[in-house]
C-alpha positions in Angstrom: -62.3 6.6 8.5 -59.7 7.3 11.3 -57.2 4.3 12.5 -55.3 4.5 15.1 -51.3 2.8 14.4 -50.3 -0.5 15.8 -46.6 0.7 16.8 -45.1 0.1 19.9 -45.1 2.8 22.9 -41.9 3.4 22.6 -43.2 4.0 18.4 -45.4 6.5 19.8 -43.3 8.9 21.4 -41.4 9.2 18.0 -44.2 10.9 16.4 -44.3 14.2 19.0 -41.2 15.0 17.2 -42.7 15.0 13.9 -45.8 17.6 15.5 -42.7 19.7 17.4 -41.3 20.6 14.1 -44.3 21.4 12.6 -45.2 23.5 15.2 -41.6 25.5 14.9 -42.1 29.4 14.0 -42.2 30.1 10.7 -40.1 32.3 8.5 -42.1 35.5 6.9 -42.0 34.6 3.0 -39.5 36.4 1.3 -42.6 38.0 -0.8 -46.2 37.6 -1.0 -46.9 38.2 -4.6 -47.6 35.0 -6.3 -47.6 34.6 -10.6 -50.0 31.4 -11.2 -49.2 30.7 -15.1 -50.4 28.5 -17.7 -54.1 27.7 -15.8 -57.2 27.4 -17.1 -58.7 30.3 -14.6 -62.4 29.5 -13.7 -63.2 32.9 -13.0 -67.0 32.0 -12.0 -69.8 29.1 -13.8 -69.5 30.0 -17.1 -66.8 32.0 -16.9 -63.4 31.0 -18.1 -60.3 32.0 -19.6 -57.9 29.4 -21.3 -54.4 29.3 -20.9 -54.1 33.0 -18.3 -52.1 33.8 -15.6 -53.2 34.9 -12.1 -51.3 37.8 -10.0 -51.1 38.0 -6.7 -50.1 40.1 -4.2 -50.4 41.4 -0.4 -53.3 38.8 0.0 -55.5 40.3 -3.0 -55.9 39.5 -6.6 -53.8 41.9 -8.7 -54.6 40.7 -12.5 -56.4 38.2 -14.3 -55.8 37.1 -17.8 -54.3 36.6 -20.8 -50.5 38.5 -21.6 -50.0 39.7 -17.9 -46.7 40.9 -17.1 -44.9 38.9 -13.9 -43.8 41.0 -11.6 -40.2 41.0 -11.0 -40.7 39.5 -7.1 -43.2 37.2 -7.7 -43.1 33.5 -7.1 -43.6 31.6 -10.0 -46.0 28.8 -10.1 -46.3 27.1 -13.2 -49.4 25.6 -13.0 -49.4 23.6 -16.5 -52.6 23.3 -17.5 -53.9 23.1 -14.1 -57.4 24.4 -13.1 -58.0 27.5 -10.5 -61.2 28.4 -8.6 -61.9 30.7 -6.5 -62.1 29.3 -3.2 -64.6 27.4 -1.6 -67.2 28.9 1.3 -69.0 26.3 3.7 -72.3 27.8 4.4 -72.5 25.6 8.3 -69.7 24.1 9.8 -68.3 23.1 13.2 -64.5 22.5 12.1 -62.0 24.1 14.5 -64.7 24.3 17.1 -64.2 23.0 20.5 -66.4 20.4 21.4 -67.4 21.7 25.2 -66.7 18.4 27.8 -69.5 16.3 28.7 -70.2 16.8 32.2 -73.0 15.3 34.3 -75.4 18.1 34.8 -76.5 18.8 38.4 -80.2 18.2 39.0 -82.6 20.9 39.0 -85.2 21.7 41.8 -87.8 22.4 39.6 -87.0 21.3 36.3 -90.0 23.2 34.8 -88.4 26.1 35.0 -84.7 25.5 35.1 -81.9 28.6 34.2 -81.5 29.8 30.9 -78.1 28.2 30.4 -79.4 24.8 32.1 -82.4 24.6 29.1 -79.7 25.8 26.5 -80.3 29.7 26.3 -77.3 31.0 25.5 -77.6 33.4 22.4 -74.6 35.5 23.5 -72.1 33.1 23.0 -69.4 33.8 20.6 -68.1 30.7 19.0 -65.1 32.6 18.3 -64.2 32.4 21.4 -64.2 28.4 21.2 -62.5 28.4 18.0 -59.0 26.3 17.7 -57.0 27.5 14.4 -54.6 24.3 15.1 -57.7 21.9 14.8 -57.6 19.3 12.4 -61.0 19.4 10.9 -60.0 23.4 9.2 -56.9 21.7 7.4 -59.1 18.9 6.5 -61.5 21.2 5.2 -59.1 23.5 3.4 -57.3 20.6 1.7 -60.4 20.1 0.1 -60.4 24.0 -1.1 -62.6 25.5 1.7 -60.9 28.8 2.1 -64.1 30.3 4.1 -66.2 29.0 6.9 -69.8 30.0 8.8 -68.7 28.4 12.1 -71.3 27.5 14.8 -71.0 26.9 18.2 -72.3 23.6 20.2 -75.4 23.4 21.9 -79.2 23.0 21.9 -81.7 25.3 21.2 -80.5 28.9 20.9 -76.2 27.7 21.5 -75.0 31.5 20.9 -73.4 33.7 17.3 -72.1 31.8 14.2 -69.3 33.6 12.6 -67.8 33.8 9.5 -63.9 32.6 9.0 -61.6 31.7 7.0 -59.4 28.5 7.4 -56.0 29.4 8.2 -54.6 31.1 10.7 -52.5 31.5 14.1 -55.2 32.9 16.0 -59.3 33.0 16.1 -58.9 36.9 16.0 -56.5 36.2 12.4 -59.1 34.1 10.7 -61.9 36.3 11.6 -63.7 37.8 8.5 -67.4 38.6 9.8 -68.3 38.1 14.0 -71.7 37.5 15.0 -72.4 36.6 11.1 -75.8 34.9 12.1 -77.9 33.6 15.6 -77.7 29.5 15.9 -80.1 27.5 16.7 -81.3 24.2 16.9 -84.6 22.3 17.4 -82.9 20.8 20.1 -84.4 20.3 23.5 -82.7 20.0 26.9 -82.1 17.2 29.2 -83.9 16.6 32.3 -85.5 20.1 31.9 -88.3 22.1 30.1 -87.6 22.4 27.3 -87.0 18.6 26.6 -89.2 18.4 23.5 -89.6 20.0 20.3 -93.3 20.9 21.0 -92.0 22.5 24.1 -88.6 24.4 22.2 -91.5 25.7 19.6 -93.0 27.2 22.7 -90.1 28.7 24.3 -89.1 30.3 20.7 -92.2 32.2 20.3 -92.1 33.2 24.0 -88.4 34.7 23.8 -89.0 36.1 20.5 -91.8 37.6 21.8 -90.7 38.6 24.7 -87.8 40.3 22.9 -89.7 42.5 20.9 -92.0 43.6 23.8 -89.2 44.3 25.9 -87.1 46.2 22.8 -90.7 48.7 22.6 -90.9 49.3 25.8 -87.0 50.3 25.6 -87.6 52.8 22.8 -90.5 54.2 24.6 -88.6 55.0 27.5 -86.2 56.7 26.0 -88.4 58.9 24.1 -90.0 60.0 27.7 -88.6 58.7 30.5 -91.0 61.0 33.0 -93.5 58.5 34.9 -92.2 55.1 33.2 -90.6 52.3 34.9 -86.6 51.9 33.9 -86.5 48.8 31.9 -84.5 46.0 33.1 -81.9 44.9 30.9 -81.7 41.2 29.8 -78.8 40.2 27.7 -80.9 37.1 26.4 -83.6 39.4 24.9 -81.0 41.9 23.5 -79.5 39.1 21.4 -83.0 39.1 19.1 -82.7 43.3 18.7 -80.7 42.1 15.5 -82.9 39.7 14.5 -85.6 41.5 14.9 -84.6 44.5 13.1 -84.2 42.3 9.8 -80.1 43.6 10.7 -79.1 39.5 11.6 -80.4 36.0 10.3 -81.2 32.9 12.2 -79.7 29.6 10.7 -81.8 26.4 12.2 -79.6 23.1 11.5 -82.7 21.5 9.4 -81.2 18.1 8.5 -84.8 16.6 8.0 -88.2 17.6 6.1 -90.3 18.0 9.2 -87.2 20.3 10.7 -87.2 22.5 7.9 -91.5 22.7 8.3 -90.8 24.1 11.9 -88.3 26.4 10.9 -90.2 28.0 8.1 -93.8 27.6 10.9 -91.6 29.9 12.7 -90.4 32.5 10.4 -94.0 33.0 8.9 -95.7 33.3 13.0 -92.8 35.5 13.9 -91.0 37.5 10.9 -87.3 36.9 11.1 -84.3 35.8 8.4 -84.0 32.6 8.3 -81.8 30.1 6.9 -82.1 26.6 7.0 -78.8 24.5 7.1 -77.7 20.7 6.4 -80.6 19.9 4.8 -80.7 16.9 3.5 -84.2 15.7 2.6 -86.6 18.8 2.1 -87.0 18.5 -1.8 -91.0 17.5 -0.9 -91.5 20.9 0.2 -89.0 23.1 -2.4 -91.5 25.2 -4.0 -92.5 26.1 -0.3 -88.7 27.1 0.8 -88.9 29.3 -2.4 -92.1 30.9 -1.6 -90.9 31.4 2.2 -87.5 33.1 1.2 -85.9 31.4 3.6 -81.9 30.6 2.6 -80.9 27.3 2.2 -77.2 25.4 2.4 -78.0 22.0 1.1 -75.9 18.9 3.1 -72.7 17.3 1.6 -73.3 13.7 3.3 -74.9 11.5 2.0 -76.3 7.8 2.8 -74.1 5.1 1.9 -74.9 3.5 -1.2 -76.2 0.1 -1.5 -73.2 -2.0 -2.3 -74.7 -4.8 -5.3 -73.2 -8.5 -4.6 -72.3 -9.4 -8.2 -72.1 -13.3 -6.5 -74.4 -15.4 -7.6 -76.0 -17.4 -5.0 -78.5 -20.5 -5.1 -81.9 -19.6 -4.0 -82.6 -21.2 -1.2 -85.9 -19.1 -0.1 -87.2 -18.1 -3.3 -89.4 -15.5 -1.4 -86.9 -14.2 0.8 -84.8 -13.6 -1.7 -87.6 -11.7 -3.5 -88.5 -9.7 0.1 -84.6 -8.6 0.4 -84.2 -7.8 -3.5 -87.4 -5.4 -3.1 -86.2 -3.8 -0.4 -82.8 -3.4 -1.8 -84.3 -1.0 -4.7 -86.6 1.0 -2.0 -83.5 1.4 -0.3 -81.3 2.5 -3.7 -84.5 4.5 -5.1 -84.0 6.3 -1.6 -80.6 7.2 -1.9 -80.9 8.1 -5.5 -83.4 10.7 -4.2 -81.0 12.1 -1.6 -78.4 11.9 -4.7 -80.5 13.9 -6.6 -81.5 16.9 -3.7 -79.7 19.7 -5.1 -80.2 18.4 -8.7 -83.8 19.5 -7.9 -83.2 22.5 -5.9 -81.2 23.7 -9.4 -84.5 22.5 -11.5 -86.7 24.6 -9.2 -84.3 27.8 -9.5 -83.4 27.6 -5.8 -80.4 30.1 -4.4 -78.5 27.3 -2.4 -75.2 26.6 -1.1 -73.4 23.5 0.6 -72.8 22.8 4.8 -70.2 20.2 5.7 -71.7 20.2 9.0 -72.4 16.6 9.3 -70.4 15.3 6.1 -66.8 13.4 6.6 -64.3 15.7 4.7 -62.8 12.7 2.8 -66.6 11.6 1.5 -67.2 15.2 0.3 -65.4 15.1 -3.3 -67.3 11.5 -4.0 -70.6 13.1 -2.8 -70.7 15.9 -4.8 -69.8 13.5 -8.1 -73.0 11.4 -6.7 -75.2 14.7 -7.0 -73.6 15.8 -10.4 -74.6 11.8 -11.7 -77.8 12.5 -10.5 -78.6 15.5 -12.6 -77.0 18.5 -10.7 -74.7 20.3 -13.5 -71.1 21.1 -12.7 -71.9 24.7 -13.2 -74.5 24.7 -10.3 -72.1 22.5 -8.0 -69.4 25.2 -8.3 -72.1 28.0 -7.9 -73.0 26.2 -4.9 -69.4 26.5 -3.5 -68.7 29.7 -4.4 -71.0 32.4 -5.7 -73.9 31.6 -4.1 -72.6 31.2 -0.4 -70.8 34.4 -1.1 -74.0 36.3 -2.1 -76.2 34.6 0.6 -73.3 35.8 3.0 -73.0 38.7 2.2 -69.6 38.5 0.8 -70.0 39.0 -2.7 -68.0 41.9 -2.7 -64.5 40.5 -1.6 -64.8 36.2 -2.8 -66.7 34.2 -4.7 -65.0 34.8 -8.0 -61.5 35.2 -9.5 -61.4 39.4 -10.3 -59.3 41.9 -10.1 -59.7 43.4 -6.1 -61.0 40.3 -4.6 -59.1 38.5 -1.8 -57.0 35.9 -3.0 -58.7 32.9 -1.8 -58.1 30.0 -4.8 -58.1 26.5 -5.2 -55.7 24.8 -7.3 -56.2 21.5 -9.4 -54.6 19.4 -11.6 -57.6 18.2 -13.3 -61.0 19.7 -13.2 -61.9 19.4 -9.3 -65.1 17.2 -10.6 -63.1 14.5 -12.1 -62.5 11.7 -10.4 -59.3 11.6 -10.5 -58.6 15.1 -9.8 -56.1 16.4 -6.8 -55.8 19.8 -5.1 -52.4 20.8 -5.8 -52.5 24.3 -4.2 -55.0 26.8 -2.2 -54.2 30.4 -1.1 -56.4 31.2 2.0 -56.0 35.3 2.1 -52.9 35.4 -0.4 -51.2 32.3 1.7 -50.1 29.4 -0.1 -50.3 26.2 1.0 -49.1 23.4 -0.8 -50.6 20.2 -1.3 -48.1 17.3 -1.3 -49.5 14.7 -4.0 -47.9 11.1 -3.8 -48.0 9.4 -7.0 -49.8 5.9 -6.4 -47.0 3.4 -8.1 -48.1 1.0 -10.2 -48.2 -2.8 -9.5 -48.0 -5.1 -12.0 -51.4 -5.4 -13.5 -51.3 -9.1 -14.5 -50.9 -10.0 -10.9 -53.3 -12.3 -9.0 -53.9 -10.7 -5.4 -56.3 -12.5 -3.0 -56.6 -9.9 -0.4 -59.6 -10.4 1.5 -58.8 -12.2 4.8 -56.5 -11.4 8.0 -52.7 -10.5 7.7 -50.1 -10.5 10.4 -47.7 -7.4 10.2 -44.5 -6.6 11.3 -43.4 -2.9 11.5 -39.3 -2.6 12.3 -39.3 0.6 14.4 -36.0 1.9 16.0 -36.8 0.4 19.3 -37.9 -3.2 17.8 -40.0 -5.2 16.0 -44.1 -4.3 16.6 -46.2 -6.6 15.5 -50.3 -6.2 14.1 -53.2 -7.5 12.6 -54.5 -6.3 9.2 -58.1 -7.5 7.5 -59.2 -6.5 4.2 -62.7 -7.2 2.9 -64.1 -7.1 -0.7 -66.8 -4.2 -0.9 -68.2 -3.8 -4.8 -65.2 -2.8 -6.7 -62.9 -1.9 -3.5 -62.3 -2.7 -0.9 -62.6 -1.8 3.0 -59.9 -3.0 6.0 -59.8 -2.8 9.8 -56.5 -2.9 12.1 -55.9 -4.6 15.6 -53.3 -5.5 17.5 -50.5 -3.8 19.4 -52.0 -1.3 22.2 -55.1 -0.8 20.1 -58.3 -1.5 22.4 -60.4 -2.2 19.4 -60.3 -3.2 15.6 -60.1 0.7 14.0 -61.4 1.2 10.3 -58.8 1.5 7.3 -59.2 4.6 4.8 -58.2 5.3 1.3 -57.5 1.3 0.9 -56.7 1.0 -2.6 -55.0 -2.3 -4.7 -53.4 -1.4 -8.4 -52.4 -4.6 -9.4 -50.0 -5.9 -6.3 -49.7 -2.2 -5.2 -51.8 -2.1 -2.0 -51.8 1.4 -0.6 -53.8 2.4 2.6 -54.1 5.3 5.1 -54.5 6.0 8.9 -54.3 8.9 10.9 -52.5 9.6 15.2 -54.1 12.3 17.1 -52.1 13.8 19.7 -54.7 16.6 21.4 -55.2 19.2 18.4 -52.4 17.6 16.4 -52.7 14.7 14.1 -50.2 12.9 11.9 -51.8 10.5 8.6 -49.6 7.3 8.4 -49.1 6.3 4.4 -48.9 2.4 4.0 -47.2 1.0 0.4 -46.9 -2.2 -0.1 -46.1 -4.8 -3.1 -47.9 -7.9 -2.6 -46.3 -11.3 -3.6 -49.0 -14.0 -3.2 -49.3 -14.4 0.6 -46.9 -11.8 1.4 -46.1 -8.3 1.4 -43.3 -6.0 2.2 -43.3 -2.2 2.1 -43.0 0.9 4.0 -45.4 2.9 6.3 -44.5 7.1 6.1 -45.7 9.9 8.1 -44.7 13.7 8.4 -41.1 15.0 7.7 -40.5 11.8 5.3 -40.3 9.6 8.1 -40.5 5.9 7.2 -40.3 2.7 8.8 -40.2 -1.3 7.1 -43.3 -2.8 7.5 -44.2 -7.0 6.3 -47.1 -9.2 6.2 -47.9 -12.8 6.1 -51.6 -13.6 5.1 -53.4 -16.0 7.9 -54.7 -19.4 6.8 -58.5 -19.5 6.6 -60.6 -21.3 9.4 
């Protein structure tokens, strides 16, 4: 959930300052070979090694093990018991991809047969070209320990060439690993224009693949003898497939539903190509026909929200309503439960699969994947599914995927084992780069403390140029709770994240986005009865005083 702060204008031009002095150059590191000591290394699922160190250096992994001799240079991290992994690769993503601007499209004399851009034909695109290494969503992603990427560009139908990345950076070109990894496509019609439905897209697939390898023949054929031919006309739309067609490039179809996957694998039987289906998140009716088709799959991380249980009693008032709405309440948590338990089956049915963020909220992606492991998926397969398998579907096996000797030093660092609830990602190394994560320990409130949080509180936040003044509202939801904020020059209430009460320690989060920069603003606060008084932090250990007074009810 993204908020959006209740400070004062004048509050808002302080943060630029914060994002200036992120965005100062930054000094080369003094060396880049790294000692991680004291870990337990998860080298691969079902591979470990108690206690071992990790060696580092010029981006690749040097030595791991047991006994290892520290190099003289190296930096020292003394990972106490910590867990490392080797870092995680997204099979379909969009994060640091431009969204393109929504413009009214100009009508089309004969909408029947509009341009190839116009009906979304555009399977030259590079998405590399629209890539932003200063977007938010890759931090987001690699915070999480996503050190690799298949990026895919925006669009309908055929939108242009994935590519494979990793998720640091200064420059697309820097965090380039494999271009033109794979051909996009969606079963996405156009607007206005043919194709504008998915009977009609299924058509114009089959006639450009088609098409494609006719015109790719009739190429070779002319330049075996060239005397009394016609000189083939060159069309950069058909040229795309020569890849795909030689069995040399995949297509990956974004297949969220059952009936999406269908057409995709309809397709790949009629026609012959690769092809992977992505962000699926309902297909296991059909697994042992995805097996059977040899299609690859990357199974989604979001999930539908579960159905929260209201442990109030209530009188019954309708005895058979209340009957109607507690039925449907289990079809609706027998349904989730089946989405839960997706890759749980895809493991049971020996499927090859790997994870796509593509439509998942980075934040919900840790919970999600505890969800599938509590519905039968084991914690070996989950961290298959993050790292070996992507890397072998891929194609990059041979440099990630696992912690060995020679493979780029791509990691994930934890204090706990990432499954655990209550595990946080200390460190990740994205190409032998260290980033550190900075963990807040939560402070503890007093845990005999009656808090009555639910309801509306007024705030006031002392910023240097004066007192700004908001509105927060906290509501119960199962064991937590959720909380909106208004006020100041907010047009709307804005959803809370990460609210969280320990006693009378209330802690919540929100995040300012400034163009491709974005700030998350820490609230602490101890609550006394129908007050509170804290702080509210953002970058650079900024703070500013913040109070509340809890409204009277209606």
């Amino acid at each position: 959930m993204r908020l959006r702060p209740i400070f004062s204008l004048a509050w808002f031009m302080l943060i630029p300052l914060c994002l200036v002095a992120q965005d100062e150059p930054e000094l080369a590191p003094v060396t880049r070979t790294y000692a991680i000591t004291n870990v337990n290394i998860i080298q691969a699922p079902g591979r470990k090694i108690d206690m071992g160190t990790v060696i580092i250096k010029d981006g690749l992994i040097r030595a791991v093990g047991k006994g290892i001799a520290i190099p003289t240079d190296a930096i020292v991290i003394k990972a106490d018991s910590m867990y490392v992994y080797a870092g995680f690769i997204d099979g379909m993503t969009r994060a640091g991809v431009n969204r393109p601007k929504e413009e009214n499209q100009p009508r089309v004399k004969d909408p029947g047969n509009p341009s190839p851009e116009r009906a979304g034909i555009n399977p030259t695109n590079d998405v590399r070209y629209s890539l932003n290494p200063a977007d938010k969503s890759l931090e987001e992603l690699r915070n999480l320990g996503f050190t690799t990427a298949q990026v895919v560009p925006y669009g309908n139908l055929l939108p242009g060439q994935g590519a494979l990345v990793l998720t640091a950076g200064k420059s697309a070109d820097e965090m380039l690993l494999v271009s033109r990894s794979s051909m996009y496509s969606e079963l996405t019609g156009a607007q206005g224009v043919y194709p504008a439905t998915l009977l009609g897209v299924m058509a114009t697939w089959r006639d450009l693949y088609r098409k494609a390898v006719n015109a790719k023949n009739y190429e070779a054929l002319y330049a075996s003898n060239r005397a009394g031919l016609e000189r083939p006309v060159s069309d950069r739309n058909l040229e795309a497939f020569y890849p795909v067609i030689d069995q040399k490039q995949s297509v990956t179809f974004r297949a969220e539903r059952l009936l999406d996957v269908s057409h995709v694998l309809t397709l790949k039987k009629d026609l012959g190509f690769q092809a992977v289906v992505a962000d699926v998140k309902d297909a296991w009716p059909m697994i042992n026909t995805i097996k059977a088709s040899g299609a690859k799959t990357f199974l989604s991380l979001d999930l539908p929200e579960e159905v929260k249980k209201d442990d109030k009693k209530k009188e019954a008032t309708n005895p058979r309503a209340d009957q109607e709405k507690e039925a449907l309440d289990k079809r609706k948590a027998d349904a989730i439960q089946a989405y839960n338990a997706q890759a749980a089956s895809f493991q049971k049915a020996g499927m090859v699969f790997g994870f796509s963020t593509m439509s998942a909220k980075a934040k919900d992606i840790p919970a999600n994947l505890r969800r599938m492991i509590a519905a039968g998926l084991t914690e070996d397969a989950a961290l298959a599914a993050l790292t070996t398998n992507p890397a072998q579907m891929l194609g990059l096996s041979d440099r990630m995927g696992t912690i060995d000797n020679g493979k780029m030093a791509n990691l994930v660092i934890t204090d706990k084992s990432y499954f655990n609830e209550k595990a946080k990602v200390r460190y990740v190394f994205v190409d032998g780069r260290m980033y550190k994560m900075e963990v807040k320990e939560a402070k503890k409130g007093d845990p005999n403390a009656k808090v009555d949080l639910e309801g509306s509180w007024s705030t006031v936040t002392e910023t240097p140029q004066g007192k700004s003044e908001g509105k927060l509202t906290f509501k119960k939801e199962g064991s937590g709770y959720s909380g909106k904020i208004s006020g100041g020059r907010m047009p709307s209430p804005v959803d809370l994240s990460e609210v969280t009460l320990d006693g009378n320690a209330l802690t919540f989060k929100y995040t300012m986005t400034f163009g491709s920069n974005s700030v998350t603003i820490v609230g602490e606060v101890t609550v006394e009865g129908d007050t509170f008084k804290g702080t509210v932090s953002f970058g650079q250990g900024r703070t500013a005083p913040m109070e509340g007074t809890k409204d009277p009810k209606n």
